[in-house]
Every structure is written in structure tokens, then in C-alpha cells.
LOGU-415377 format. One line per field, with one value per residue (C-alpha): x, y, z; residue in one letter. Coordinates in steps of 0.001 Angstrom, whole numbers, plus 500000, padded with zeros to 6 digits. Example, Ala and Ser with C-alpha at 12.3 -4.5 7.8 and 13.67 -1.06 7.14 Angstrom:
east <- (512300,513670)
north <- (495500,498940)
up <- (507800,507140)
residuo <- (A,S)
//
This chain:
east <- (923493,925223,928368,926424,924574,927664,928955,925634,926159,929614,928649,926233,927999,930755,929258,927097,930549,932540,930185,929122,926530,928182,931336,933678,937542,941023,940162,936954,938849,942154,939302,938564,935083,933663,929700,930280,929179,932343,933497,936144,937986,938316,939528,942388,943604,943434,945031,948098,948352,947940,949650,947578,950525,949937,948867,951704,951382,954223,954050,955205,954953,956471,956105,956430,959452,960825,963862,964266,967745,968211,964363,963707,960641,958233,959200,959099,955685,954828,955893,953871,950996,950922,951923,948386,946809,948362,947449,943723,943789,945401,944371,946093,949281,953059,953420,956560,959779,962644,963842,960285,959687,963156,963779,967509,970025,970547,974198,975925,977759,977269,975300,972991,972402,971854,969386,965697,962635,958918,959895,961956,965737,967136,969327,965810,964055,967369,967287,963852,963646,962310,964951,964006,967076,966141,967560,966993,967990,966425,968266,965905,962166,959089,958931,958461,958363,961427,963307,962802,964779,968821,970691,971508,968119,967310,964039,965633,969410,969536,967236,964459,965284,962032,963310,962266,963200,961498,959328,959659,959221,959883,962332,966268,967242,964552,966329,964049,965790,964127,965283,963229,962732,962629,959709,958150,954410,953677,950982,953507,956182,953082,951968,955480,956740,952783,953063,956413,954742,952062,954114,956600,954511,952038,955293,954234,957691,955957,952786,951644,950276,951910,948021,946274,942705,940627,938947,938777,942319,944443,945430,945957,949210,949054,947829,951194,953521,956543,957005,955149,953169,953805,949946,948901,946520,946059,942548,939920,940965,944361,943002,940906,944070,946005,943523,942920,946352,947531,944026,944152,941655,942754,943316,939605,937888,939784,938684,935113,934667,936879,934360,931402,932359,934111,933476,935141,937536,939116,939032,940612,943646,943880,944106,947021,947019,949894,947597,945112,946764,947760,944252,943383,946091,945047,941155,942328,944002,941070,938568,941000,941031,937398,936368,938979,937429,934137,935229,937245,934296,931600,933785,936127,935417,932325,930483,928451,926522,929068,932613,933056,931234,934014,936498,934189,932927,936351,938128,935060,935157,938825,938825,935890,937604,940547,938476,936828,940298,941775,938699,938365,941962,941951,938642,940314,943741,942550,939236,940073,939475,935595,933657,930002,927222,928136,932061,931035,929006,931198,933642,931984,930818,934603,935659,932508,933840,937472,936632,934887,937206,940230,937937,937637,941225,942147,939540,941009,944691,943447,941345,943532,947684,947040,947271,945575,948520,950870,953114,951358,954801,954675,950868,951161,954012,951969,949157,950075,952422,949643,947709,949870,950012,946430,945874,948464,947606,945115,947043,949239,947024,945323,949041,949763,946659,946598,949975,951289,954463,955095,958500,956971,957824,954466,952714,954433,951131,949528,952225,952038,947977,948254,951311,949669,946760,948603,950593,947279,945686,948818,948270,944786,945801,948342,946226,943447,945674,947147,943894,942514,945513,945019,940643,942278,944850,942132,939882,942019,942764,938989,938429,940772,939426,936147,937559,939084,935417,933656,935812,935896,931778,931705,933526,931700,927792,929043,930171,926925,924967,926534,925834,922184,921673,922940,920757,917853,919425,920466,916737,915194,917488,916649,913190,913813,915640,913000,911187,912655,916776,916964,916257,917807,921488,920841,920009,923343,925289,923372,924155,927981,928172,926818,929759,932566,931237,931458,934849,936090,935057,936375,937997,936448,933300,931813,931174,929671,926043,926430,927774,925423,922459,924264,924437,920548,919584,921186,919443,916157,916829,917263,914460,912185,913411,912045,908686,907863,905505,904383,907498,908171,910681,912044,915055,915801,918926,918836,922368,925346,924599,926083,929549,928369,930239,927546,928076,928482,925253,922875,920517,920319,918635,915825,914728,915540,913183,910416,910696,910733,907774,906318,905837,905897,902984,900635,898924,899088,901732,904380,905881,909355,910424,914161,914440,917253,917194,918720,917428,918638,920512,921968,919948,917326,917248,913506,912523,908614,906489,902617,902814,901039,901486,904233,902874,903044,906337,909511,910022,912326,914829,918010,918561,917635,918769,922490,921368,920625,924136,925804,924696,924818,928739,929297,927236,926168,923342,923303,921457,917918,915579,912394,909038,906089,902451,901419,901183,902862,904310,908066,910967,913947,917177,918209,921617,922939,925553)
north <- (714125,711017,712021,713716,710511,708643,711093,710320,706902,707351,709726,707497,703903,705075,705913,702462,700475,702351,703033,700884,701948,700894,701718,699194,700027,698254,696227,694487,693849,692262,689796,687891,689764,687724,688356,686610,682558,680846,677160,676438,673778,675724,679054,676579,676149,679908,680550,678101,677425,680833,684015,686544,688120,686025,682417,680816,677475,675355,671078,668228,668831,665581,662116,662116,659534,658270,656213,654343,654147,651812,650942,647790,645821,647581,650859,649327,648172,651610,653860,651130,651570,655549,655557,653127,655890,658465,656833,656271,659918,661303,659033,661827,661533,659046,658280,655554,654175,655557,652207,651026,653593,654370,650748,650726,651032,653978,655369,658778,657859,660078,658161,657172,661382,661539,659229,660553,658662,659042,662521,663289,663695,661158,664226,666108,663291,662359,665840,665971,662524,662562,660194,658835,657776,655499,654582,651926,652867,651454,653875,656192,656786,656786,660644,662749,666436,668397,669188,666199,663887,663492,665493,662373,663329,665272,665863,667572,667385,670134,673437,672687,674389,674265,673113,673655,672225,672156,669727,668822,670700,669278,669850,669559,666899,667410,664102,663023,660947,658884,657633,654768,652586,649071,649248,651583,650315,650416,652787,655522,654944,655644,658831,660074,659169,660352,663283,664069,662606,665027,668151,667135,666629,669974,671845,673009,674789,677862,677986,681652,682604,682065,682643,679927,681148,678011,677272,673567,673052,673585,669458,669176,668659,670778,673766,675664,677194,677378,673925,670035,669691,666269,665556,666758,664477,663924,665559,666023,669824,668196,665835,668473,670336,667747,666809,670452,670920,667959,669118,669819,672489,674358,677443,677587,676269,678555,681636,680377,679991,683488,685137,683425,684423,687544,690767,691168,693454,691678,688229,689372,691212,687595,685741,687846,691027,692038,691430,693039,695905,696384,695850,698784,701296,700877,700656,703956,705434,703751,706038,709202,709472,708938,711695,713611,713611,713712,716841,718528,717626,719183,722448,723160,726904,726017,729783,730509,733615,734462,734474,733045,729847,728992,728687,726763,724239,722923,723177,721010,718742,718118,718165,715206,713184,712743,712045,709439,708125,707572,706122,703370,702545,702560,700521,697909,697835,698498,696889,697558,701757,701350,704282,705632,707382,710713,710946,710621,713477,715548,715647,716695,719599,720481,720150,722606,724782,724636,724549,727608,729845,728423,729840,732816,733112,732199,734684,737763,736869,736203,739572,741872,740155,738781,741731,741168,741911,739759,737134,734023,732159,734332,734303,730289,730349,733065,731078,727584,728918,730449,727628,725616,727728,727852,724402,722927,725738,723457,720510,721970,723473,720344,718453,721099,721024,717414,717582,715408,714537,712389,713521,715730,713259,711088,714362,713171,711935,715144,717173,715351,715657,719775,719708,717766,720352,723265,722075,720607,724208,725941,723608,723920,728084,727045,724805,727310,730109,727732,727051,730808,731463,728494,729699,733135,732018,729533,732568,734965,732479,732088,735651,735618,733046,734611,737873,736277,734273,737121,739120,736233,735816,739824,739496,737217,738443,741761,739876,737763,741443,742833,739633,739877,743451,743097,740462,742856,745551,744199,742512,745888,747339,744431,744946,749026,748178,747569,750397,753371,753707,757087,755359,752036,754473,756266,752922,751738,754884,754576,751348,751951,754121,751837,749141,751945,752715,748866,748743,751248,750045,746659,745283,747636,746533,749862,753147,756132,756778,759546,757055,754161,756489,757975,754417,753785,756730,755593,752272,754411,756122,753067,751060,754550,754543,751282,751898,755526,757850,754441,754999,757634,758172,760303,759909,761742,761700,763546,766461,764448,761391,761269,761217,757955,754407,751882,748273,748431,747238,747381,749714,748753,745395,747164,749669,746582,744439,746819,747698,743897,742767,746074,748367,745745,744138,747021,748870,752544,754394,753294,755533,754713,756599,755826,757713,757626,759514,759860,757939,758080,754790,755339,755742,753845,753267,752858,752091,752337,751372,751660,748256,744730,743904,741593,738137,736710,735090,735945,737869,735620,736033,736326,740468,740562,737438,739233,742374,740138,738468,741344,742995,740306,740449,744038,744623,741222,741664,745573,745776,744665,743869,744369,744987,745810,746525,748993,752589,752304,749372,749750,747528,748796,748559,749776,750049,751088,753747)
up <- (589690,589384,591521,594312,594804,594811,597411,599701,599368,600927,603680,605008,604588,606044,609433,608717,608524,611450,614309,616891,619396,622675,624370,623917,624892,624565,627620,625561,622865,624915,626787,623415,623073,626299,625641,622327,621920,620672,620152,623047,620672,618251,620543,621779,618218,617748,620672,620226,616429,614873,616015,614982,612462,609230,608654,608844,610911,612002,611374,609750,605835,605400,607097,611115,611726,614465,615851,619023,620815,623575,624197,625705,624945,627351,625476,622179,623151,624408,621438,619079,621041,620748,616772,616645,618334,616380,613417,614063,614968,611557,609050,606374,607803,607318,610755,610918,612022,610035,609524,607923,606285,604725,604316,604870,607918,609207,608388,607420,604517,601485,599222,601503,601928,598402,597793,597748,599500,598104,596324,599680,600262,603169,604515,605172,606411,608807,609965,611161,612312,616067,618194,621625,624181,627093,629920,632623,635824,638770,641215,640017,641696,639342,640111,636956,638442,636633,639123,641156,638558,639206,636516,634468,633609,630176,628734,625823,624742,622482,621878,619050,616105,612919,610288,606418,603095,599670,600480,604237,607380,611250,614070,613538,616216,619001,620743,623878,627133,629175,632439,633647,636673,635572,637752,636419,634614,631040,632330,633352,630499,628064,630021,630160,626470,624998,626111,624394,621267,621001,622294,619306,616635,617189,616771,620384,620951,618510,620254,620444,623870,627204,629155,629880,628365,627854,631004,630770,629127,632075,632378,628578,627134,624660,627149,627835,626066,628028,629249,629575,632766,634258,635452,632129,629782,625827,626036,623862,623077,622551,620005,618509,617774,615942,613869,612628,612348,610053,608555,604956,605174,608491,607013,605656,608437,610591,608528,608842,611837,613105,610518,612110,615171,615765,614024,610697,611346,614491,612098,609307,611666,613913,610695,608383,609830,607762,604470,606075,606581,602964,602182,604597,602849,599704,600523,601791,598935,596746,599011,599249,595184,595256,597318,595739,592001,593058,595162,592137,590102,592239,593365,591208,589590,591474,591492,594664,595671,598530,598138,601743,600578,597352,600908,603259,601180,599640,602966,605186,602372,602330,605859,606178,603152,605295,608741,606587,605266,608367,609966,607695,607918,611746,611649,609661,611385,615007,615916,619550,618292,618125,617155,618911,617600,619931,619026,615184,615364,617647,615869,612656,614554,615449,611777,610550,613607,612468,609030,609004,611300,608409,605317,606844,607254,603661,602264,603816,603208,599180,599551,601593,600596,596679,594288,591199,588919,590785,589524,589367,591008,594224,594471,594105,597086,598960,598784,599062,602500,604520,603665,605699,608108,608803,608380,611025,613665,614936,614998,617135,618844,619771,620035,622686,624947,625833,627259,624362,625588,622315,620081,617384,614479,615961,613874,610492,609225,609954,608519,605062,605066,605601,603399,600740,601172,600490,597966,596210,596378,594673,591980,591820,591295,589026,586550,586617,585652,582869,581971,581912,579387,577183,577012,576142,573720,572096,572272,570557,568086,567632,567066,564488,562404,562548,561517,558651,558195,558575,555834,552968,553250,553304,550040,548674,549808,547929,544986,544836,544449,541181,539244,540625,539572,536584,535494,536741,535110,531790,531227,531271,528775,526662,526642,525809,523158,520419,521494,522682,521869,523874,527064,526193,525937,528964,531213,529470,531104,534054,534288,533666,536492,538812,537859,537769,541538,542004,540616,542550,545648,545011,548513,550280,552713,553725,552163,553018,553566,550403,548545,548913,547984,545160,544120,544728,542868,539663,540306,540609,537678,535262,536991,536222,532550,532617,534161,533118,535077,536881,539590,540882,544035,546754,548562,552053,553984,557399,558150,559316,558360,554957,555968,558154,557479,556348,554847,551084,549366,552228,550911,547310,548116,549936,546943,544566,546519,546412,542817,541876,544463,545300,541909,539703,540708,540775,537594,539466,539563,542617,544803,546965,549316,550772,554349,556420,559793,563234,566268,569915,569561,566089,562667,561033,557140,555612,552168,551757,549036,548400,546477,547851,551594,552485,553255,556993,557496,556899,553461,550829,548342,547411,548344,551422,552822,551231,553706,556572,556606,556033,558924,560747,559915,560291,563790,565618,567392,567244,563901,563125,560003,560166,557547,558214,556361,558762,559246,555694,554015,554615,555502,557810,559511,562848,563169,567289,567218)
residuo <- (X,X,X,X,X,X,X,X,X,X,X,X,X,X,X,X,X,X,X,X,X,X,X,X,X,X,X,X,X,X,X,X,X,X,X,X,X,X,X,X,X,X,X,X,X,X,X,X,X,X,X,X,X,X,X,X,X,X,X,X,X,X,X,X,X,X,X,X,X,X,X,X,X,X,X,X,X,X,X,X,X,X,X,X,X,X,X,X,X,X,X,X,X,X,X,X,X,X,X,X,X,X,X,X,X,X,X,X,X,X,X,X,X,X,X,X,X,X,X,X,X,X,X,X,X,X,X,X,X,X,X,X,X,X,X,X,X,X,X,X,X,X,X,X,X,X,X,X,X,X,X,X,X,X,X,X,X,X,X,X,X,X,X,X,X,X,X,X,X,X,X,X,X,X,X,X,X,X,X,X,X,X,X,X,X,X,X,X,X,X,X,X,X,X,X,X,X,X,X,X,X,X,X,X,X,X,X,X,X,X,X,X,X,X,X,X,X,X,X,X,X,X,X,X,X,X,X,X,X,X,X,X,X,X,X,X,X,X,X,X,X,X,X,X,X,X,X,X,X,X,X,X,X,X,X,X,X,X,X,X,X,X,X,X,X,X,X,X,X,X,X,X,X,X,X,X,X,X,X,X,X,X,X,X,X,X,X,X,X,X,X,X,X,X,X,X,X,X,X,X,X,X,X,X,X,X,X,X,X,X,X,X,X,X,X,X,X,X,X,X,X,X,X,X,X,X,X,X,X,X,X,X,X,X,X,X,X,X,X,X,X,X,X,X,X,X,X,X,X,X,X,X,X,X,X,X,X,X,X,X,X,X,X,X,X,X,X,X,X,X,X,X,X,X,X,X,X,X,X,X,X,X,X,X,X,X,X,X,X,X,X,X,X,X,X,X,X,X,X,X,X,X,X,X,X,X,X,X,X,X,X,X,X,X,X,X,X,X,X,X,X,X,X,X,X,X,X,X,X,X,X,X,X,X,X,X,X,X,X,X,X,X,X,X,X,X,X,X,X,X,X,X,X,X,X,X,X,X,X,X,X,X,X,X,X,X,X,X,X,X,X,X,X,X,X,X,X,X,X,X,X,X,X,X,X,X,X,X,X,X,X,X,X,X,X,X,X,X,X,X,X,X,X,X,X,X,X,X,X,X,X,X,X,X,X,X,X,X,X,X,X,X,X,X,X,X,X,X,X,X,X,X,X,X,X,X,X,X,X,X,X,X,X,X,X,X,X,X,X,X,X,X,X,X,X,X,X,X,X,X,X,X,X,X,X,X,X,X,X,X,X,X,X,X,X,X,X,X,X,X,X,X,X,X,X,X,X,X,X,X,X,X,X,X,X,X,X,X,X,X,X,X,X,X,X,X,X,X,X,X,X,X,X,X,X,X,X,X,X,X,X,X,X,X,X,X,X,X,X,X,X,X,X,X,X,X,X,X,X,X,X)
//
């Protein structure tokens, strides 16, 4: 009950997670989800700082450093005023002169490379060291479009390159120039030489998207990703962005506010959507083995009323375990694939459909192609190859009516889900037939030991009766003894036969009906010696029954158990009558007696409960004992031919 609620509980969260009730296609998805509220500063760090791959986000690790070539006092006074800016805006962060904050001249010699500064090594911090080049030349208008300054004229002297270390991170040599007018106001050096600043140190070169998506970013410096507008400002979306960036909890507030925002499945893909799409596989896989025990649990050797169903059920199963596999892998690695209420349940309707037309298919090739006496190798192959067959027809079929025009390796994913199939039925057939020979060894095996069970407490039931008689026996002759020698010396031959019978029987466990009564007439004999004309007894034995196989010592217990609770407790003389006759099913064996009824219950002692396990033994459940006080007091076995 357990597992069939667990399989609800995935049928119906699955459609929960994976459906959404309006139509929503690629193009929704490629807007940014435009009916959704968001936060426009933080959409232009998302759209500039993270690239939607993994989280990896490019900055300064270490301390932002910079040295000044050639600057005269108006850019000295400049670049001072923007690091006092910077500063105020990152608090967090080692913003500095080389010089200051390496405390030493600047050379190349060797053991200046070697040296480390605050846990950093100077070649690192050389390499990432932001340089600035100026220039007065007052030939030169105050014009700052591109391609309006003379070619002397170079923003950047070499391409950026990001560089990383152990413990630093920055741009390898991303030297600036600046060609000045030394008319030019401290105004315009500042707007110029700023906006460097902050296109440098947000690692702006490995911004993500070209577009320019944020409505009211289009003047900010930080805006574009292929190259620095000239009438561009340090906005407040620009200083948003620094501050998350050089941020020690980006990453986090990033992730809160994408999974605030945006549905889960988009978030977690914009964020890492490498990690997310290991997650997906092996949620997958997770779900796949899922469904599949709970399936082999539910229908394996599962017995219905029609044959057809033990085919339909396992294949629509199989078939919807996989539907459900793949859709929770494509709704975690393609939010753009949404899924609506009508195409869910369309296409369950096409798997019952296809599921049902497949069964039928596999039943008639197992009924009409698999011979029962066939080798269990071939009927695996047989079996396990039309499988196949029948369960990629409809992929192709499908493949081939949309006008796929796609190289037939795009159906590898396919072909290993129908392969997989078949191969998991022929080893379904294989581990049953393994299994039906290991119940049938273990049965055999079984059967044996009961045999051998059965024989030893045969053996010993037939042992336990001679002591028992005997004791019977040889009490009686002691209480002759005294009084009457003749009879004493005839129960002691009488009583000699019966153990020479006994000891020629020994090992054997059945005799012959002639036998047996033979027996039970000497018994009669001594036990009427004993009683006189009180007992008196008849013994009748229908034609062709004599020669009849019967379980040593079956009978005796019967006449012994009416002499003992039956004659002996009554003052008139007993009767016993011992009649054994044909029936339609086999024979019955009766001993009567006109002594006391039997109580209610089941009648004790030691004899009969001998009788009842020894039939028991011998014939199962096709021989009964029964008593009864009625027409006639008698107690009897029914043995079936």
C-alpha cells in the first residue's frame, strides 16, 4: 500500500512541478519574462557581471593599484580626486598608488620580484598594476570622439588580458594614454580619465551581453560592452554595480534576489547552469530508479485476469516513467520548454494509444513465435529483438512524419531508452527463469528432506507401538498368572506371535490388509483370555481388499483403544466389531464398540494420536479420522484410493 501511494504522490507532483497554465514560448523567455516586477539595478548587474554559464565573476581579488606616468599637476589632482571617490564608494577595498602602497621605487630587478607585500608577491601586484600615460599636447582639440583624435592618440596600448594568481586577480598591463590640451578643464580631464577608472576596475572588458537592455542605462559607463561611450556618465546603476561587485556577499544576494524574482528553474540555469544541469541528470536518474522499483515491485509476476493486461500495464508504465524522466530534466535545463495543461494530457492519451497497440503486438509474437520447450537463450534474443523492434517503430514513425531533416544520430537518446527496454525485458525473462529453477531445485530438495522426515518419524511412531502393547499385554498376563496357568501360556504364545510378526516386519512401513488383521486378531485373542465371556468380537474384511497396502499398525490402535476405554469400563459383556469395506473413493476401516460414548472433543491418548500421524505421513490430506457415538459407537478411517 505503501509503494502505490508513493507512486500517486509522483504522478500528481510531477504534473504540479512541470505545467504551467499559459502559453509561454522561446520568445517569452528570450524577453527577460517582461510581465514580471524586477529591480532595474540589480538586472544591470545580471546582465553585465554574470554570464548565465556558472558564477564565476571577474575583479580585483587583490588591492586596485595604480601608477601615473608623465601626469602633470592637474592630472595628479584629477586621479586623487577619483581614488577619494572610489574610496568612499568601496569602503572594503585597497585602492592606492603603487608607490604608497608598495613603499619602494618601482624597478625590475630580481629581488625586488621576489619580495612579497601584505601576503602578496610584487611580480603579481606589478603585473596587474593599472598605468596611466599622459600627454600634453596643445595641438590637439578638446574633442574626445574616437575617431576624431589624431593617431598619436591611444586609449589602450595593448589588448586586456585577466589575469590570476594565488591570491590576486586584475588585468596584465591595461596601460591607458591620454592626450590632453593644456587647455583642457579639470572638468573634462576628470570625465575622460573617470571613466577609464570605472571601466577598468569592473573588469568591464568580460561583460556578458552586447544589448543594451536597461532602459535608463544607455548614458552609463558601464552600459556597453564593446567599447566606452564618450558622453557617458558614472551613474547611479554604475555605482550600484561596483559596489555589488567588490561586495563580499554578491554571490548570495544575487541568488536571492534571481530566486525572488524569476521562476526557479530560469534562476538556478542564469546563476550555474552547468551545476544545474548535473543536478537535473541525476534528479533524473534519482526519479528513473524510483519508478523503476516501485514498477518491478508492483508488476513483476504480477497475475491479472487477462493475459493482455501482464503486457499493457508494464509497457504504459515504462513508457510514462520515461515521459516523466525527461520532463523533469527538460524543465530544469530549459525553462524556455514550458509545459500546458492540454499537451500534458495529450500526450498521455498518445502513450495509452501507443502503448496498447505495442502490448498487443508483444502478446501474439510470445503466443504465436515462443515455443514452450524452447531454449531459454533464443527465447531471451527472440524476445528482447522484437521488443525493439516494436518499441522504436514509433519513433521513427514520428521522426519521419515531421519531415525531420535532423542526421539520425539526434535519435541516440531514443535509441538507448528502447534499447535499454528490450534489453531490461530479456533480463527480466532471464531472472525469472533462473528463479523458476532455483524454487524447483529448492523444491525438490524440500521434498526430499521431507521424504527422509517423513520415513525416520514413520520409524519411530511404529517403534513407539510395540513398547505400548507390550506393557498392555504383559500386565494382563501378570494378573492370569496366579489364577489360571492355561491361559497365562497361551497369552504368552499369543503374545510371541505378535512380536515375531513385529520382527519380521522390521523396516518395513506397510503391510497388507490380511496381515494387519491377522495381527489384531491375536491381540483379540489375548485381550479375550483376559476378559472371558465379557468380550467377545467379530472381524469382517470385504473380497479384494486383503491383498490391499495399508500403514503398519493402523488398525491395532483402534481395537486397543476400545478394549482399554470401551470394554473395560462396562460390567456386560463387550462386543467389537472390526469392519473393513469398499467405498467409491477407496475403503473405510471401522472398529465399533457398545462400551461408554466418547466424550465431546477430540479423543486422547497415546494410540491414536500414533494412527493420526501415521496417516497423516502415508496419505496427506487423503485420509481421515473420525468417531462418533451415533448410529453405533465406532471410530474410523477413510482412506481415498
Amino acid at each position: 500500500m505503501k509503494k502505490i501511494i508513493l507512486l500517486a504522490l509522483i504522478v500528481l507532483c510531477i504534473p504540479i512541478i512541470i505545467i504551467d497554465d499559459t502559453y509561454k514560448d522561446y520568445g517569452y523567455y528570450n524577453d527577460n519574462y517582461p510581465d514580471l516586477p524586477k529591480d532595474e539595478n540589480w538586472e544591470y548587474v545580471k546582465e553585465r557581471v554574470f554570464n548565465g554559464y556558472n558564477e564565476k565573476v571577474y575583479k580585483y581579488n587583490g588591492p586596485i593599484l595604480y601608477k601615473l606616468y608623465n601626469a602633470t599637476a592637474k592630472d595628479s589632482l584629477v586621479v586623487n580626486s577619483i581614488l577619494e571617490e572610489l574610496r568612499v564608494l568601496l569602503p572594503n577595498k585597497e585602492i592606492d598608488y603603487f608607490k604608497n602602497y608598495a613603499d619602494l621605487v618601482f624597478d625590475d630587478s630580481l629581488q625586488s620580484k621576489e619580495r612579497n607585500i601584505n601576503r602578496y608577491k610584487l611580480s603579481d601586484l606589478k603585473k596587474v598594476t593599472i598605468k596611466l600615460y599622459f600627454e600634453e599636447n596643445n595641438e590637439v582639440d578638446n574633442l574626445f570622439h574616437f575617431n576624431e583624435i589624431p593617431n598619436s592618440f591611444k586609449i589602450y596600448n595593448k589588448e586586456w588580458t585577466f589575469y590570476s594568481a594565488k591570491k590576486i586577480s586584475g588585468f596584465v598591463q591595461p596601460d591607458l594614454h591620454y592626450v590632453f590640451n593644456g587647455k583642457s578643464t579639470l572638468k573634462q580631464r576628470k570625465k575622460e580619465i573617470q571613466r577609464d577608472f570605472i571601466w577598468t576596475i569592473a573588469c568591464a572588458q568580460f561583460f556578458q551581453n552586447k544589448n543594451d537592455k536597461i532602459i535608463n542605462s544607455r548614458n552609463s559607463i558601464l552600459n556597453n560592452k564593446e567599447s566606452i561611450r564618450v558622453g557617458s556618465q558614472f551613474s547611479e546603476l554604475d555605482k550600484f554595480l561596483l559596489q555589488k561587485l567588490y561586495s563580499p556577499n554578491l554571490k548570495k544576494e544575487f541568488k536571492d534576489y534571481m530566486y525572488k524574482t524569476y521562476p526557479w528553474n530560469y534562476a538556478s540555469n542564469y546563476i550555474n547552469r552547468e551545476k544545474t544541469k548535473v543536478l537535473a541528470i541525476w534528479t533524473s536518474i534519482m526519479l528513473g530508479i524510483i519508478l523503476f522499483v516501485l514498477g518491478f515491485s508492483l508488476f513483476y509476476r504480477k497475475e491479472y485476469k487477462h493475459l493482455y493486461y501482464s503486457y499493457f500495464v508494464p509497457v504504459l508504465f515504462f513508457m510514462i516513467s520515461i515521459l516523466y524522466v525527461f520532463k523533469i530534466l527538460t524543465y530544469m535545463t530549459k525553462p524556455y520548454e514550458s509545459e500546458h495543461w492540454r499537451q500534458y494530457i495529450s500526450i498521455h492519451v498518445i502513450l495509452i494509444i501507443v502503448a496498447s497497440i505495442m502490448a498487443l503486438f508483444l502478446m501474439l509474437f510470445d503466443k504465436f513465435f515462443i515455443k514452450k520447450n524452447m531454449n531459454v537463450g533464443l527465447e531471451i534474443l527472440f524476445k528482447a529483438s522484437f521488443t525493439f523492434l516494436i518499441c522504436f517503430t514509433p519513433v521513427i514513425f514520428v521522426f519521419l512524419l515531421e519531415n525531420n531533416r535532423a542526421p539520425w544520430f539526434k535519435l541516440n537518446p531514443l535509441i538507448l531508452v528502447v534499447f535499454a527496454f528490450s534489453i531490461g525485458r530479456g533480463l527480466l525473462i532471464y531472472l525469472n527463469h533462473f528463479s523458476e529453477s532455483l524454487v524447483k531445485e529448492k523444491d525438490v530438495e524440500l521434498s526430499r528432506l521431507k521424504e527422509i522426515n517423513a520415513q525416520a518419524e514413520v520409524k519411530l511412531l511404529q517403534s513407539q507401538i510395540n513398547p505400548h502393547f507390550l506393557y498392555n499385554a504383559l500386565n494382563s498376563i501378570a494378573s492370569l498368572a496366579h489364577s489360571n496357568a492355561d491361559k497365562t501360556e497361551r497369552m504368552a504364545l499369543s503374545l510371541s506371535d505378535l512380536f515375531r510378526y513385529s520382527i519380521n516386519k522390521k523396516g518395513q512401513k506397510v503391510s497388507t490388509i490380511a496381515d494387519e488383521v491377522d495381527m489384531v486378531r491375536s491381540y483379540l485373542e489375548i485381550e479375550q483370555i483376559r476378559f472371558g465371556d465379557r468380550l467377545k468380537f467379530s472381524i469382517r474384511v470385504d473380497e479384494g481388499l486383503k491383498s490391499m497396502k495399508i500403514p503398519m499398525f493402523i488398525i491395532q490402535p483402534m481395537v486397543e483403544n476400545a478394549v482399554k476405554h470401551g470394554i473395560s469400563k462396562i460390567e456386560n459383556t463387550g462386543i467389537i466389531a472390526l469392519k473393513i469395506v469398499k467405498t467409491k473413493s477407496g475403503l473405510d476401516i471401522v472398529v465399533e464398540d457398545n462400551g461408554p460414548h466418547f466424550p465431546e472433543g477430540l479423543v486422547s491418548g497415546h494410540g491414536l494420536q500414533t494412527v493420526y500421524d501415521l496417516l497423516r505421513l502415508t496419505y496427506n490430506e487423503k485420509a481421515i479420522l473420525s468417531w462418533d457415538n451415533e448410529p453405533v459407537k465406532h471410530i474410523k478411517i477413510s482412506i481415498e484410493n
